[in-house]
Phi, psi and omega in degrees: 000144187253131204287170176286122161314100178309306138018268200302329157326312177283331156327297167330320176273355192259156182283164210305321197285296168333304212271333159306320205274331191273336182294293188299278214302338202250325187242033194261132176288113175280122205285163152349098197233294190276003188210157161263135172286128143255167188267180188068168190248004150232164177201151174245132209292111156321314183296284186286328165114351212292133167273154172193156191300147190264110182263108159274050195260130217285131199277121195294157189254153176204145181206078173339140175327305151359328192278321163296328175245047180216152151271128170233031184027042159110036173260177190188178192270068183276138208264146166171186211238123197251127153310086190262000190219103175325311185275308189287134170333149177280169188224102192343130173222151167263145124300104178211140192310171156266099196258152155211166165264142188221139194252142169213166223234121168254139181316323223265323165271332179076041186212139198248120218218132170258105202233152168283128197237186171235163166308316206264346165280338155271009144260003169282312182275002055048276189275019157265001178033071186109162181272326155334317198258338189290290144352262188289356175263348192244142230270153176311334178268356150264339165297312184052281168267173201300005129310326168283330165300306177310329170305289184309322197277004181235355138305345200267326236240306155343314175269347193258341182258004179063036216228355146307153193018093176282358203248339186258116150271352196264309179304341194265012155266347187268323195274346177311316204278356159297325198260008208306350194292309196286005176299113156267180161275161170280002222236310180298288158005271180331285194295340180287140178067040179260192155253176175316266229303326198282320169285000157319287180310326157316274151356297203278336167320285177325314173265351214262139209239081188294100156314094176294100160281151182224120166324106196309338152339268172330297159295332186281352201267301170296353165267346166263359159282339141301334156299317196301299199306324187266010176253327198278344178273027168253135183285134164243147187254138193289162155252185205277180182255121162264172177278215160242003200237009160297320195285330203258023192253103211272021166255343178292358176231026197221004181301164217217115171295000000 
């Protein structure tokens, strides 16, 4: 029998939405950034005539800390091996994006936040007519990193809570009635864009079980009035009644058998 992922084991306890949205951003298929896909499943070598299967397989990615706190719009560090010389051996090569900084402006929040962007992520919001749409619209596993998630999950939680731009109501109804597709509930809201420790944490919140302490004072002081109370329902069996003229009869504790 083959064992249980522990992953999956923890997945389990976290709620539906969660474990969908967490599903997507680590193993969700990510589009076509470093290869063109062709379609169909053969194809024929023009020359030789010979057929062979069409493999669309995604070229690995390395992805630097650095990366979490920029959108690079699915680009990445790609590792691989460059010829630079006909007579000579190929050579270990790095690939690396072309970053810059760019300040972009979101409607929703009404704040203009300066991030390490690619070329190709100002043509994704470009072609998203905004950083808003450009955002909730592009799926967790291409947004990737945790700057982006953190972005989407605090556009959702905005929408979900109606709690934006307070002083303009009439702009924060036109972008409601713009955005109404990406509206969650807030409870979905809540869980998106945590990571796994946070949503643990989250979790362990929830389930945690509040413990009324009660001072050892307190308890001991009622467990020993509860003794009293139980000496006091015990049958003593009587003796006879002495006199007062008992006390003064100095033989009476000194008898002799």
């Amino acid at each position: 029998m083959s064992a249980i992922k522990p992953r999956t084991t923890i997945l389990n306890r976290l709620p539906a939405c969660y474990q969908k949205f967490f599903k997507e951003w680590k193993y969700g298929h990510q589009a076509a950034v470093h290869y063109i896909p062709e379609e169909g499943k053969w194809k024929r070598h023009p020359e030789t005539g010979a057929v062979k299967m069409i493999q669309n397989k995604p070229i690995p990615l390395t992805y630097p800390k650095e990366f979490n706190e920029g959108l690079w719009g699915g680009e990445a560090i790609v590792r691989g091996f460059e010829k630079r010389h006909q007579l000579r051996r190929r050579v270990p090569h790095f690939w690396f994006p072309t970053l810059q900084k760019s300040v972009l402006y979101s409607e929703i929040l009404d704040k203009h936040m300066e991030i390490v962007v690619t070329p190709r992520t100002l043509r994704l919001v470009d072609q998203h007519y905004g950083f808003d749409n450009y955002i909730l619209q592009t799926p967790p596993q291409d947004l990737k990193s945790n700057l982006g998630i953190k972005l989407k999950r605090t556009l959702l939680l905005a929408l979900a809570t109606q709690d934006f731009l307070p002083n303009n109501k009439a702009k924060r109804e036109e972008l409601l009635q713009k955005y109404q597709k990406h509206i969650l509930p807030e409870e979905e809201a809540e869980w998106y864009g945590l990571t796994l420790p946070e949503a643990l944490e989250k979790l362990g919140k929830l389930e945690e079980v509040p413990i009324q302490k009660i001072p050892l004072k307190i308890k001991f002081r009622e467990e020993f009035i509860e003794q009293l109370k139980e000496k006091q329902t015990e049958v003593t069996p009587t003796s006879p009644k002495s006199s007062w003229t008992d006390t003064l009869n100095p033989f009476k504790f000194n008898k002799t058998v």
